[in-house]
PQR file of N, CA, C, O and H, with PARSE charges and radii, in Angstrom:
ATOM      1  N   UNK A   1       0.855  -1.183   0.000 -0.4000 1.5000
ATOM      2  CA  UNK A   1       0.000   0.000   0.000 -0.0000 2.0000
ATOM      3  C   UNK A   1       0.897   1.241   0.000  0.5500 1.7000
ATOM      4  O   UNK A   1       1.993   1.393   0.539 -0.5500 1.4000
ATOM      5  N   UNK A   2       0.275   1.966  -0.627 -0.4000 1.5000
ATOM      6  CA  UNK A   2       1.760   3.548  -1.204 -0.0000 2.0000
ATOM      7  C   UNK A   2       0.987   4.541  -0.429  0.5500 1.7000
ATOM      8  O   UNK A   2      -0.226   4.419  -0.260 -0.5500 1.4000
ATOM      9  H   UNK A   2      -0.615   1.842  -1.065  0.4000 1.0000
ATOM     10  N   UNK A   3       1.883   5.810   0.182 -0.4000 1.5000
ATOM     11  CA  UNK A   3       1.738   6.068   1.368 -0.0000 2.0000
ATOM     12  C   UNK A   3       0.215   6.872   0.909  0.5500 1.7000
ATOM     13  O   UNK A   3      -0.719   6.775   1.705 -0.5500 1.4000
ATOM     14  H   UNK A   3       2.869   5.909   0.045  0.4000 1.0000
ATOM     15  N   UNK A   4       0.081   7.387   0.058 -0.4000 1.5000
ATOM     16  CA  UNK A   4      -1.017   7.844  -0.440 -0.0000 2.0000
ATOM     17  C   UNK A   4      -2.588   7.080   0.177  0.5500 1.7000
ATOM     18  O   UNK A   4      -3.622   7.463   0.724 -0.5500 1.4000
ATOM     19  H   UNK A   4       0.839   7.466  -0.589  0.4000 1.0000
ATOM     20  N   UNK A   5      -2.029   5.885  -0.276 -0.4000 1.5000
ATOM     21  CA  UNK A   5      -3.213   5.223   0.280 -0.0000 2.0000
ATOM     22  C   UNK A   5      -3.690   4.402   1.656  0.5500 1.7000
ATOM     23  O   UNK A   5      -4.729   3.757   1.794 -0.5500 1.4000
ATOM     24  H   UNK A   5      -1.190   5.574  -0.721  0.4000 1.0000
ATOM     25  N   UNK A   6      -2.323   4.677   2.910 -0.4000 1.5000
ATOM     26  CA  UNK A   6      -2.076   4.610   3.920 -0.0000 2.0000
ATOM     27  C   UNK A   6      -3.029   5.780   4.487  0.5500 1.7000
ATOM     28  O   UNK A   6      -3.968   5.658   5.274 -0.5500 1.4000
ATOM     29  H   UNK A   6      -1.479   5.201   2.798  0.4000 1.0000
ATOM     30  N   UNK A   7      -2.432   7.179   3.751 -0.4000 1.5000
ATOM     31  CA  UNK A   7      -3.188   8.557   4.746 -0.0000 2.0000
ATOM     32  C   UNK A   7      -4.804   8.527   4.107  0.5500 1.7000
ATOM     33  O   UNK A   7      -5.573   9.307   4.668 -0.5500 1.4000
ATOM     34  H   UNK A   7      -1.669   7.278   3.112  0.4000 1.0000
ATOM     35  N   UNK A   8      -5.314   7.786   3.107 -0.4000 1.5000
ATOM     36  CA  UNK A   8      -6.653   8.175   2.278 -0.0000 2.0000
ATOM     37  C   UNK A   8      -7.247   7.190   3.485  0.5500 1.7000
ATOM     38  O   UNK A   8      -8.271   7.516   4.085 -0.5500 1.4000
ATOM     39  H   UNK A   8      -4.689   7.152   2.651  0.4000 1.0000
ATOM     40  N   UNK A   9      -6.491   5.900   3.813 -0.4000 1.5000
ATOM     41  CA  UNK A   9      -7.284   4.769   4.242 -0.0000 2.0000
ATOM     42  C   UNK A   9      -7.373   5.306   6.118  0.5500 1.7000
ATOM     43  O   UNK A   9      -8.323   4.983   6.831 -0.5500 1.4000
ATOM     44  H   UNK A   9      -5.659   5.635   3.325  0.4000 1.0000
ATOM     45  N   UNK A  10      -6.525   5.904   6.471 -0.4000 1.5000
ATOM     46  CA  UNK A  10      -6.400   6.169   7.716 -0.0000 2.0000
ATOM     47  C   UNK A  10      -7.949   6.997   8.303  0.5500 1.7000
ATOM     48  O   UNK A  10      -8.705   6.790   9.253 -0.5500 1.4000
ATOM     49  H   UNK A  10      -5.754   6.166   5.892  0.4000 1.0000
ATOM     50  N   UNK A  11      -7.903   8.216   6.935 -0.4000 1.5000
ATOM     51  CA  UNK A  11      -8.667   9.185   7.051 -0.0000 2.0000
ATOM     52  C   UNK A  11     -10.257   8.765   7.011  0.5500 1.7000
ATOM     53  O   UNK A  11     -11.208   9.341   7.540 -0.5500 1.4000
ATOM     54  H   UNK A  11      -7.289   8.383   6.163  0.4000 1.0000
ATOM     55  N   UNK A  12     -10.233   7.550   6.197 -0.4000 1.5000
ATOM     56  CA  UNK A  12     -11.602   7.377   5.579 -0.0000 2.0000
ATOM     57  C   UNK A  12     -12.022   6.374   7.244  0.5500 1.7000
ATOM     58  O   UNK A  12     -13.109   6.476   7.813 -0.5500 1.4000
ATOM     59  H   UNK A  12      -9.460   7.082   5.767  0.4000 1.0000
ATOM     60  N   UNK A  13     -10.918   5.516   7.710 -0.4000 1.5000
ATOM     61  CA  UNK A  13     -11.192   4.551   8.873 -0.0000 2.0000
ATOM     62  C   UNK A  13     -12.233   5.597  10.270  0.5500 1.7000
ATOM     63  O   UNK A  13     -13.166   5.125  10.920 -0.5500 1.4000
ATOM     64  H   UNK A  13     -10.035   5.432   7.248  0.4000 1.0000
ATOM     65  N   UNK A  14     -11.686   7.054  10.389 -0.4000 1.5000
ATOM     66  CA  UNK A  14     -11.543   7.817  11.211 -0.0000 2.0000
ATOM     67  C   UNK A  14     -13.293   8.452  10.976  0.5500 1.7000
ATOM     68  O   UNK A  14     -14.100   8.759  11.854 -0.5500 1.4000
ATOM     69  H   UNK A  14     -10.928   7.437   9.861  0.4000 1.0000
ATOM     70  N   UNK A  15     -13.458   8.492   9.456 -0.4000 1.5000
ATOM     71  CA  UNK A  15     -14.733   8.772   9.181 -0.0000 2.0000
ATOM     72  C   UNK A  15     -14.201  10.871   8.784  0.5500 1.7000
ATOM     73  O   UNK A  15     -15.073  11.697   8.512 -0.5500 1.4000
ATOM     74  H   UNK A  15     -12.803   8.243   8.743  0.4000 1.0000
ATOM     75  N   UNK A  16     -13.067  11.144   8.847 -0.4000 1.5000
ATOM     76  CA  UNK A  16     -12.789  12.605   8.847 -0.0000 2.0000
ATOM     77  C   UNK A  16     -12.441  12.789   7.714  0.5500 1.7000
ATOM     78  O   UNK A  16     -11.730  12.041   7.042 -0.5500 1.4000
ATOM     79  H   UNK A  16     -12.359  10.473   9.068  0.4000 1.0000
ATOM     80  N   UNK A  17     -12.975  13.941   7.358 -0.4000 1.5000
ATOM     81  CA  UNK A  17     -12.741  14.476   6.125 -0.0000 2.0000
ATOM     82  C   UNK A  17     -10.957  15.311   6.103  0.5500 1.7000
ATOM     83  O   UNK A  17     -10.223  15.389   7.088 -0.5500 1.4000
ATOM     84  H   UNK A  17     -13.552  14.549   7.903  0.4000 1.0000
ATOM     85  N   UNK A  18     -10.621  15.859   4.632 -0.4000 1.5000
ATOM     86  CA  UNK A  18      -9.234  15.830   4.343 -0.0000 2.0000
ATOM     87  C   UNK A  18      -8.833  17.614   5.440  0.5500 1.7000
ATOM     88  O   UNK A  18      -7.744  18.164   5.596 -0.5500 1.4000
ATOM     89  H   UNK A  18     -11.217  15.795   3.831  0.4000 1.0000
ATOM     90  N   UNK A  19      -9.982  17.957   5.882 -0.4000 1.5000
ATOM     91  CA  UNK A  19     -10.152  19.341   6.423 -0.0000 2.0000
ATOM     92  C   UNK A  19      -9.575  18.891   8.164  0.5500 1.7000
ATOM     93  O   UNK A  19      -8.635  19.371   8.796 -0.5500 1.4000
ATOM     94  H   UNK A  19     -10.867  17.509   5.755  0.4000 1.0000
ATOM     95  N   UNK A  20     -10.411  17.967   8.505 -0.4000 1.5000
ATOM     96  CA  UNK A  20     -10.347  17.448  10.149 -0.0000 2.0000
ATOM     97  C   UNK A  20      -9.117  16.737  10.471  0.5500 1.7000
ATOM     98  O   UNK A  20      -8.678  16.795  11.619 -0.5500 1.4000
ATOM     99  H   UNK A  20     -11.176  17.576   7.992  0.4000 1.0000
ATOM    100  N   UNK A  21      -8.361  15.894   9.324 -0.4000 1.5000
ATOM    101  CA  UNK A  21      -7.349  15.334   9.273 -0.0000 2.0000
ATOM    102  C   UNK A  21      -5.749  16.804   9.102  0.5500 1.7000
ATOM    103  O   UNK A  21      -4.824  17.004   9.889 -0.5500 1.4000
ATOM    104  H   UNK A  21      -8.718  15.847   8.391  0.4000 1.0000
ATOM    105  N   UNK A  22      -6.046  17.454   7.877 -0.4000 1.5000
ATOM    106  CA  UNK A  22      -5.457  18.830   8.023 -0.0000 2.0000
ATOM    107  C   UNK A  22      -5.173  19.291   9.599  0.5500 1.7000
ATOM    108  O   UNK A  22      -4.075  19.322  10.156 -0.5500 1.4000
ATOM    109  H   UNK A  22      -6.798  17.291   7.237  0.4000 1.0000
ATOM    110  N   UNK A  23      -6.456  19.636  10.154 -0.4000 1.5000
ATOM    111  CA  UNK A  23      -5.980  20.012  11.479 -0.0000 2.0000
ATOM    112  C   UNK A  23      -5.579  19.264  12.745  0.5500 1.7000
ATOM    113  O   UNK A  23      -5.193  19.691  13.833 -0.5500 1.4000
ATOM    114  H   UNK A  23      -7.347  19.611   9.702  0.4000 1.0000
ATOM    115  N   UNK A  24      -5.746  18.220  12.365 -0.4000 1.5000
ATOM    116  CA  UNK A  24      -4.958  17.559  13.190 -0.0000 2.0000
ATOM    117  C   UNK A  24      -2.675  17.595  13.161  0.5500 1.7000
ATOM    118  O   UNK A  24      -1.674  17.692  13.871 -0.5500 1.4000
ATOM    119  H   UNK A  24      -6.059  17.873  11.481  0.4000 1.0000
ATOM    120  N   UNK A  25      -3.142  17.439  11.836 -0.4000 1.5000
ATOM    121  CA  UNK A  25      -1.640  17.420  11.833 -0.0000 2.0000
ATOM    122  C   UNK A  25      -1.062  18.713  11.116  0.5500 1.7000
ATOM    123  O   UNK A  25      -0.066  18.849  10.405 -0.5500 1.4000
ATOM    124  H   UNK A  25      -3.955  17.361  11.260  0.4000 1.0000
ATOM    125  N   UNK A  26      -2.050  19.642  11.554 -0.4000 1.5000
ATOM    126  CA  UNK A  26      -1.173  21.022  11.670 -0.0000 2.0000
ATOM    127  C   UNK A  26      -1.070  21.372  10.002  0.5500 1.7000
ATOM    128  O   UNK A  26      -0.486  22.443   9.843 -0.5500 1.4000
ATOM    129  H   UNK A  26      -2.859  19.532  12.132  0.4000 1.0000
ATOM    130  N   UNK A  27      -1.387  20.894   9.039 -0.4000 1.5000
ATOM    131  CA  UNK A  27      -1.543  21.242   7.393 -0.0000 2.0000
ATOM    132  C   UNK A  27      -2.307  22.135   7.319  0.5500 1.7000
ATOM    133  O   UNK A  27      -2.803  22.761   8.255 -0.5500 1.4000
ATOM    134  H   UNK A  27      -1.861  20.023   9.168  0.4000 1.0000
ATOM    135  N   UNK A  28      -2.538  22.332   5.760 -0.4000 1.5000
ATOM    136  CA  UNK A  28      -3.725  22.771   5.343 -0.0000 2.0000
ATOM    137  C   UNK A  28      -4.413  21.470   4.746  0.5500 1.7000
ATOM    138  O   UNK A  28      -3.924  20.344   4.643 -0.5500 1.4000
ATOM    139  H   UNK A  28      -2.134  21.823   4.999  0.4000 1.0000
ATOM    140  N   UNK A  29      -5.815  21.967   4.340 -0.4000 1.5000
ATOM    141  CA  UNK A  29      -6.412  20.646   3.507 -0.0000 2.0000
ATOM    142  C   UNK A  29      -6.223  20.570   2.314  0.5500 1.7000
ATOM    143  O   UNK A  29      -6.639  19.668   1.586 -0.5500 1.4000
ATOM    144  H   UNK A  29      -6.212  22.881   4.423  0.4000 1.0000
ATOM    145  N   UNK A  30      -5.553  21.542   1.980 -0.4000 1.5000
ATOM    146  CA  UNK A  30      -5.025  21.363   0.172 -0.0000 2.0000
ATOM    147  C   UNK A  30      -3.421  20.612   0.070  0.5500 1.7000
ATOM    148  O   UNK A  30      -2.915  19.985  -0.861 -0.5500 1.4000
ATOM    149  H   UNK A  30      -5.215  22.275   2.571  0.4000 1.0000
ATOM    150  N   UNK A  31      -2.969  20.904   1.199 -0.4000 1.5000
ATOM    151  CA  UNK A  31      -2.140  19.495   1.735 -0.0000 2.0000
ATOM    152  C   UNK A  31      -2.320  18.369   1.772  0.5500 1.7000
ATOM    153  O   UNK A  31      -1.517  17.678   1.144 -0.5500 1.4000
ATOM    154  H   UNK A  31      -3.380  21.413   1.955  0.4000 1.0000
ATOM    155  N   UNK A  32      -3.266  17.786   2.398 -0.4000 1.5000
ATOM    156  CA  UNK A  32      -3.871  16.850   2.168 -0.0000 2.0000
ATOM    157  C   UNK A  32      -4.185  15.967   1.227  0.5500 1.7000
ATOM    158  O   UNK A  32      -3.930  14.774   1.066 -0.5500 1.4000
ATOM    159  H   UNK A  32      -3.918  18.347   2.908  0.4000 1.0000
ATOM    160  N   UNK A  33      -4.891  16.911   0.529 -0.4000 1.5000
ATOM    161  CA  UNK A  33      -5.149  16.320  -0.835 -0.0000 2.0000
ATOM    162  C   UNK A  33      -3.790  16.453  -1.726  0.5500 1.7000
ATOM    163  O   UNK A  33      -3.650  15.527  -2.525 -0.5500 1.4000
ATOM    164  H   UNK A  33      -5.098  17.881   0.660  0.4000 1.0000
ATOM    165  N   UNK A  34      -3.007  17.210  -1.728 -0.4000 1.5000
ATOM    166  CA  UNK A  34      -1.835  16.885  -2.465 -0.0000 2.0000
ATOM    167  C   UNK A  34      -0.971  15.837  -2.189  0.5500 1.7000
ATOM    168  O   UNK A  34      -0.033  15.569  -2.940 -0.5500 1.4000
ATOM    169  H   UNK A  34      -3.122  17.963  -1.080  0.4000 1.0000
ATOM    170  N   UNK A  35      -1.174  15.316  -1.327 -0.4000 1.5000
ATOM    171  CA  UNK A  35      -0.882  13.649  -0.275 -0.0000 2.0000
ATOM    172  C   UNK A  35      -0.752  12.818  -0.409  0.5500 1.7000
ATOM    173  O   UNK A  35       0.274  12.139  -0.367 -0.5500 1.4000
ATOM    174  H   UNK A  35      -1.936  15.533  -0.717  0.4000 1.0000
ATOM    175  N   UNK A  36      -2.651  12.379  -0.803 -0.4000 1.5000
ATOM    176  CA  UNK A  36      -3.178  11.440  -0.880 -0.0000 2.0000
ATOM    177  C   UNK A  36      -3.559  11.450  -2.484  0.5500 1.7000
ATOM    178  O   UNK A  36      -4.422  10.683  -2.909 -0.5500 1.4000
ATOM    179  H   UNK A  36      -3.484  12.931  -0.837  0.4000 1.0000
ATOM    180  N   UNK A  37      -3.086  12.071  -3.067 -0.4000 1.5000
ATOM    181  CA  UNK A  37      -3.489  12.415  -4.798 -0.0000 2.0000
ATOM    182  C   UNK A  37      -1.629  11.897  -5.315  0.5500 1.7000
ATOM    183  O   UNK A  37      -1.310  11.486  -6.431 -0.5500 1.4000
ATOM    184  H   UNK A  37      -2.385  12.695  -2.722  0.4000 1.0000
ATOM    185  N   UNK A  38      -0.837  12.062  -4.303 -0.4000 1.5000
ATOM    186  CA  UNK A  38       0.507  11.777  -4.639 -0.0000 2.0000
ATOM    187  C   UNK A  38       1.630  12.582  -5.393  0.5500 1.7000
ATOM    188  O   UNK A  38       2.696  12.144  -5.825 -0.5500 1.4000
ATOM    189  H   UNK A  38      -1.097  12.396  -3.397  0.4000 1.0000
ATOM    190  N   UNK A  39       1.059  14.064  -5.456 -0.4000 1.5000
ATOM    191  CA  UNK A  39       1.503  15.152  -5.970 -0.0000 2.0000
ATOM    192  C   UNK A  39       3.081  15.472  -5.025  0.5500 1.7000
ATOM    193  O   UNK A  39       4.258  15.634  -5.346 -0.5500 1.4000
ATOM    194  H   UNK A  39       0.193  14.421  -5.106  0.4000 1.0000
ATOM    195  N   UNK A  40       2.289  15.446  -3.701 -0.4000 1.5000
ATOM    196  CA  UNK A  40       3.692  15.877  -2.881 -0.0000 2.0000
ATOM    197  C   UNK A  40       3.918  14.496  -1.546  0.5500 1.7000
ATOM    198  O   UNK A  40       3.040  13.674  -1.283 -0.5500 1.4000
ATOM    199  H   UNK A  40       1.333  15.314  -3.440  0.4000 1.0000
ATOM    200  N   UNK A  41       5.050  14.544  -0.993 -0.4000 1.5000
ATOM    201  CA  UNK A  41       4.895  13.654  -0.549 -0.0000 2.0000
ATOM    202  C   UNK A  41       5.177  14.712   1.221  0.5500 1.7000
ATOM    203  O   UNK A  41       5.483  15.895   1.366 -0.5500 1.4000
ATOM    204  H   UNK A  41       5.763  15.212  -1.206  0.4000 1.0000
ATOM    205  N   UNK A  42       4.861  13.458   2.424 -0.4000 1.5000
ATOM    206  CA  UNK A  42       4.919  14.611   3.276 -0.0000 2.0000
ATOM    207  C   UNK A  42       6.801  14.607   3.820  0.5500 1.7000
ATOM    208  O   UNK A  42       7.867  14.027   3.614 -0.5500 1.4000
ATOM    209  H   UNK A  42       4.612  12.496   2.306  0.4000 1.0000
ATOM    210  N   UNK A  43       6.118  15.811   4.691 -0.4000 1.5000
ATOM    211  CA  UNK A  43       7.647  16.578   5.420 -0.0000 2.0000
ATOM    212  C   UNK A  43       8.217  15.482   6.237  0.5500 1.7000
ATOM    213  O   UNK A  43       7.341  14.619   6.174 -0.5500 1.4000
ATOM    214  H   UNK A  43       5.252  16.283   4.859  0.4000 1.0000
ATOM    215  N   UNK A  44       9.244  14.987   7.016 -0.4000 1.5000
ATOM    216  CA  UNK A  44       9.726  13.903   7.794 -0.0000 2.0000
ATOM    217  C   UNK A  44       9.048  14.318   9.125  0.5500 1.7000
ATOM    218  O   UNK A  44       8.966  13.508  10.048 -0.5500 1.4000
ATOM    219  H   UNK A  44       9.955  15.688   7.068  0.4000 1.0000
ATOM    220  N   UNK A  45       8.602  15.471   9.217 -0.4000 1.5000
ATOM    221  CA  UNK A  45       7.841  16.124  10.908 -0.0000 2.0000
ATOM    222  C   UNK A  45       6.573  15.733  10.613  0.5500 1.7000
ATOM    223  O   UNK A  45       6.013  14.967  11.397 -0.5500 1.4000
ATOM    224  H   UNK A  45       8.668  16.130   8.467  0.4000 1.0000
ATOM    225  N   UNK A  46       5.753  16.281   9.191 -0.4000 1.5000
ATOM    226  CA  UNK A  46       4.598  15.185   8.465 -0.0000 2.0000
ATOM    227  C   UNK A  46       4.021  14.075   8.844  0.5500 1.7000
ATOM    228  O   UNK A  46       2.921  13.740   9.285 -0.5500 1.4000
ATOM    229  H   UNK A  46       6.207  16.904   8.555  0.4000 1.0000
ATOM    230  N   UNK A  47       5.591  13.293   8.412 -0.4000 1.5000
ATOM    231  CA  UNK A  47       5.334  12.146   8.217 -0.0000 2.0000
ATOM    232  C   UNK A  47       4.995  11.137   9.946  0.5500 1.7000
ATOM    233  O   UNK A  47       4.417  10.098  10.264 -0.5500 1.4000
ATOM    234  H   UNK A  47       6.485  13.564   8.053  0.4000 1.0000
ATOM    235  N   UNK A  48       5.770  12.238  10.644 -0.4000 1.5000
ATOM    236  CA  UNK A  48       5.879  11.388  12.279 -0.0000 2.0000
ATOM    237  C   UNK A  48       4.836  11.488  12.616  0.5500 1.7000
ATOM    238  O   UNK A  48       4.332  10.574  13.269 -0.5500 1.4000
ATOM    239  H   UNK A  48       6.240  13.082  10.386  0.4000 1.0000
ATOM    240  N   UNK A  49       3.919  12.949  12.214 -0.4000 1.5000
ATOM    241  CA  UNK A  49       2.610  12.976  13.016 -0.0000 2.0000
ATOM    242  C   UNK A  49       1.740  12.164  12.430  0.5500 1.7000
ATOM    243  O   UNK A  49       0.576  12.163  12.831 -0.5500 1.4000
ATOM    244  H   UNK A  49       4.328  13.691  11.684  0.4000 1.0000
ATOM    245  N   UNK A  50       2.202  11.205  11.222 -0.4000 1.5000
ATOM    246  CA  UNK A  50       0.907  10.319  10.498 -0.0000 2.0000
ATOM    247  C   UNK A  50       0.924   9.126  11.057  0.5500 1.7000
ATOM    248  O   UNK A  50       0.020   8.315  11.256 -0.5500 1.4000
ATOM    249  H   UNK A  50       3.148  11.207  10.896  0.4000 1.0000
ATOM    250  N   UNK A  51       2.733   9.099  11.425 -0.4000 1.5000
ATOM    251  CA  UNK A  51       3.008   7.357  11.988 -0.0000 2.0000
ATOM    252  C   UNK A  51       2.116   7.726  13.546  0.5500 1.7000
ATOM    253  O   UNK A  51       1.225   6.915  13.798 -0.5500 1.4000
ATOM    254  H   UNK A  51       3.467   9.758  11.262  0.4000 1.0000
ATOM    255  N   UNK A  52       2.271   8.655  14.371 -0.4000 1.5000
ATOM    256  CA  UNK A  52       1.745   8.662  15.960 -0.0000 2.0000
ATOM    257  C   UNK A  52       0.310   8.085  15.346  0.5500 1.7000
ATOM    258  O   UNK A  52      -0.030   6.936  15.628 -0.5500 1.4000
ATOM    259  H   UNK A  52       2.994   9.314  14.166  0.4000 1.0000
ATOM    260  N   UNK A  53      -0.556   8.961  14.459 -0.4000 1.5000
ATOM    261  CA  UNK A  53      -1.650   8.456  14.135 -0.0000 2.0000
ATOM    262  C   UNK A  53      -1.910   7.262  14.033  0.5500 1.7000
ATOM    263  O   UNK A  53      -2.577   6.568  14.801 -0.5500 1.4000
ATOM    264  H   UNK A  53      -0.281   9.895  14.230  0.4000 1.0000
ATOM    265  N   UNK A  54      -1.415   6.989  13.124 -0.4000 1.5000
ATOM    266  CA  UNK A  54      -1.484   5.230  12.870 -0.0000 2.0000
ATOM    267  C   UNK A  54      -1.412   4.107  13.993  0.5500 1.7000
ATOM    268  O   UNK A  54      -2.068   3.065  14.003 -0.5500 1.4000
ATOM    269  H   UNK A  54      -0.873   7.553  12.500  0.4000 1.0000
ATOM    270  N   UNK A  55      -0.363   4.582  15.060 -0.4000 1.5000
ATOM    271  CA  UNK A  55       0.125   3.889  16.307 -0.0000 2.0000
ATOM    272  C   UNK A  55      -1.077   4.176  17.099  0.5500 1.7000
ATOM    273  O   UNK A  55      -1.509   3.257  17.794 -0.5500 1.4000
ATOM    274  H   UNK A  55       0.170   5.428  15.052  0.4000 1.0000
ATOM    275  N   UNK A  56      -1.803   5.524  17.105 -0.4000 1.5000
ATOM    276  CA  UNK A  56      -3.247   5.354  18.283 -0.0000 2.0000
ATOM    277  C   UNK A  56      -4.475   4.584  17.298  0.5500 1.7000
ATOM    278  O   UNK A  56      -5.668   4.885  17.317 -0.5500 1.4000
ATOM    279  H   UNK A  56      -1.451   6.271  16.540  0.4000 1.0000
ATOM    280  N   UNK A  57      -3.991   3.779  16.653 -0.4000 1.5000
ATOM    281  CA  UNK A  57      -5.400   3.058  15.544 -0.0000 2.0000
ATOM    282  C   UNK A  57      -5.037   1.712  16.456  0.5500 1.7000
ATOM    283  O   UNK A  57      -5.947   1.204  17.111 -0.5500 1.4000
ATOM    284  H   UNK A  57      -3.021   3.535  16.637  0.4000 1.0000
ATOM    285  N   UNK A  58      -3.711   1.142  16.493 -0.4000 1.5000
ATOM    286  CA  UNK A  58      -3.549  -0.420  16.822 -0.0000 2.0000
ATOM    287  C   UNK A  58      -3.352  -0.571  18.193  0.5500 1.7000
ATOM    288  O   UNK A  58      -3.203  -1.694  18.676 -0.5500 1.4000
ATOM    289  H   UNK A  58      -2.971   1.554  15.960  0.4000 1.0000
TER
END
């Protein structure tokens, strides 16, 4: 699974849209979607606040 579809699948599990997910991890939501569309990939500070996420799922 490519990370794109790690943060789409995280977001969609959570039921939050790309706006509620944005503020969580301090983005914008056009961040977001540049993300999960695979345009940009995230920052390594980004990326830690997606892994903490992921770690309060399991």
């Amino acid at each position: 699974m490519s990370n794109e579809e790690k943060l789409r699948a995280i977001r969609k599990r959570k039921g939050w849209s790309q706006e509620r997910l944005a503020r969580e991890l301090g983005v914008s939501f056009q961040t977001i979607h540049r993300w999960e569309t695979g345009k940009f990939q995230p920052s390594q500070l980004a990326q830690e606040k997606i892994d903490r996420l992921l770690e309060k799922e399991k």
